[in-house]
N, C-alpha and C positions, 0 to 999 in steps of 0.2 A: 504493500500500500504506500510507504513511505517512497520506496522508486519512482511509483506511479507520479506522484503529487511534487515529484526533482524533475520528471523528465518532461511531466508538464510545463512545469516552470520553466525549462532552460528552453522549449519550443516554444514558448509564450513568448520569452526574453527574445531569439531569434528573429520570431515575427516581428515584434516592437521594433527593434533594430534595424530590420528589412525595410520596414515604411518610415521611420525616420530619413533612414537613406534615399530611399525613393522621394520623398518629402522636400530635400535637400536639392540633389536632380532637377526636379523640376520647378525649383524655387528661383533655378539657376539657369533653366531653358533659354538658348534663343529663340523666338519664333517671327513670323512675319506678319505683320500689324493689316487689317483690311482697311484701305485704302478708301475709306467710307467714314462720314463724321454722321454725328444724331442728328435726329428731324431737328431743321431750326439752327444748328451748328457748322462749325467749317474747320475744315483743319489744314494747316501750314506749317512745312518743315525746315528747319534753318539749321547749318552748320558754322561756329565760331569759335571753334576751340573746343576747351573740355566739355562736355555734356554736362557737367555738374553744376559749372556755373550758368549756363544758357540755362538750365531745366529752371536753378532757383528764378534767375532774372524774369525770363517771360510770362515764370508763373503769380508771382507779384502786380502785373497787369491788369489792372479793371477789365474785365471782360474775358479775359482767358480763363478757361475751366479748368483746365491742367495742361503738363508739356511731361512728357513722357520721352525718357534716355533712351537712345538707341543707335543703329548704324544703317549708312544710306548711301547712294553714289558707286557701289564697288560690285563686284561680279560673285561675291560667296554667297553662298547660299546660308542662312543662320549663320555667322559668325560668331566667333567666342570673341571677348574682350582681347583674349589675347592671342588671337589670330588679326585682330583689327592693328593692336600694337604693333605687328610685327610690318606692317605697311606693305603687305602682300595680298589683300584683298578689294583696293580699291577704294574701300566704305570710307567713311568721313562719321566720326563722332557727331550726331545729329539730334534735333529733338523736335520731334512732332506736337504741334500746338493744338488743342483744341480750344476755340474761341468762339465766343455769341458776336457773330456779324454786324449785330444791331447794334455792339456796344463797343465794340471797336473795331476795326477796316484791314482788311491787307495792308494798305499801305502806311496803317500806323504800325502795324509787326514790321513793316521795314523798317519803319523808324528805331526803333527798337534795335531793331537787329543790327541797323550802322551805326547808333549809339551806344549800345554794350560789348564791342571789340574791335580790332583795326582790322580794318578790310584790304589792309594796303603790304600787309606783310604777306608773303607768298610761303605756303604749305608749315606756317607759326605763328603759333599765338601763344605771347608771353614767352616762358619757362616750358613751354611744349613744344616741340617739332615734329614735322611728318605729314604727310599727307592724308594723314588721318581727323589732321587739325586745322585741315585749310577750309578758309572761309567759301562758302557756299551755301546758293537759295537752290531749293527745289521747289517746282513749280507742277502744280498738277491741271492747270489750266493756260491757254494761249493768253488768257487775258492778265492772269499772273505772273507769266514771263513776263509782258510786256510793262507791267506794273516794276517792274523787278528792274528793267533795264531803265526805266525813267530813274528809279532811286537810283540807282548808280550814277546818272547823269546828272541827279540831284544834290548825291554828295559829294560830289568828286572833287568841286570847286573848296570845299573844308578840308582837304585833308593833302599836306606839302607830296607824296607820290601817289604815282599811279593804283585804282580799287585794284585789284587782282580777282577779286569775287566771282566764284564759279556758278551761270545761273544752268539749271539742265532740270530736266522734269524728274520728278517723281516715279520711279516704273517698281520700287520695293521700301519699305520700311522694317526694319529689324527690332525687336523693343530689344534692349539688352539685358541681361541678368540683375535679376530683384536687386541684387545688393548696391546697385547703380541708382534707382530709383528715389528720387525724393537726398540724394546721396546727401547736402549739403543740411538740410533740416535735423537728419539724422546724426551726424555726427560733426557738430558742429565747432567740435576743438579737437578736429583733426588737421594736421600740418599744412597742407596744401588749402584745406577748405582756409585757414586761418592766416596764410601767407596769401594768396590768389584771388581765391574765390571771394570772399569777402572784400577784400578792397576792390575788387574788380564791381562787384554790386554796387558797393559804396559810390563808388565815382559812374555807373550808371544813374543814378538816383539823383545825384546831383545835375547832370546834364539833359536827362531824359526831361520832355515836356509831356509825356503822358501822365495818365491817372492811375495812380499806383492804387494797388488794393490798402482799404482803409485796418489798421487790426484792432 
């Protein structure tokens, strides 16, 4: 009897174990995001560097519902974080906005988007390099490209060189691994969030003419 009630346990133990891990897996998934926003919503995907800081920036925006980490622009199919690192898939650290159209416009997420990083350094931003970091809009509409290259023309006159800003459609969105998500909120006195990410907010906010979410 006493066997019976050990070897229970250690198959119990087992199972627990197994779905943890499984748990874990797919906490960690990458998958490919549908290319579809809610009745009433729009969504818009911007590349400017880390994802950590563009997710906090755009989400602080009157009007945007969320922006969600992920990878976009490259040829792999789900990418891992660190097959994006390795700057042999193409992707660009990206984050897909979902926004109420009624409350704020495409062409204020450009505004946005040329006021919280420099469009003018080529495949770097900051303390980051690679091609994984270079500045780029995706556009899931003609009329968005088109939006896309007036901002360019718009801000080019602000800033001493050349935008370098990748504009190219939308054809995948990757969301990337949970632990990416909300990253900055989450751990907020981690090294880079506390050296980068936050000043880089900071001196958005100063500059930005949008309407920031009130807290």
């Amino acid at each position: 009897m006493k066997k019976s009630v050990f070897y229970l346990s250690v198959i119990a133990a087992v199972l627990l174990l197994a779905s943890w891990s499984l748990l874990v897996q797919n906490k960690n998934k990458v998958y490919a995001v549908k290319l579809v926003a809610p009745q009433g919503k729009a969504i818009a995907a911007f590349a400017e560097g880390c994802f950590w800081c563009s997710e906090h920036i755009f989400e602080e925006l009157a009007g945007v519902d969320s922006a969600v980490s992920g990878y976009a622009g490259g040829k792999t199919k789900n990418p891992t974080y660190e097959e994006v690192c390795s700057e042999t898939t193409g992707h660009a650290e990206t984050v897909l906005v979902y926004y109420n159209p009624k409350k704020i416009s495409y062409s204020q997420l450009l505004d946005a988007f040329f006021t919280s990083h420099d469009p003018t350094t080529l495949n770097r931003q900051g303390p980051d390099r690679g091609t994984s970091y270079r500045s780029a809009i995706f556009y899931l509409t003609k009329e968005e490209g088109e939006l896309a290259k007036q901002a360019v023309r718009k801000y080019t006159p602000t800033f001493k060189s050349a935008i370098v800003t990748e504009i190219s459609p939308l054809t995948a969105f990757y969301r990337a691994e949970e632990y990416h998500q909300n990253y900055v909120q989450y751990n907020p006195s981690q090294g880079y969030v506390q050296a980068v990410s936050m000043p880089r907010f900071e001196k958005f906010k100063r500059e930005c003419k949008l309407t920031m979410k009130k807290k």
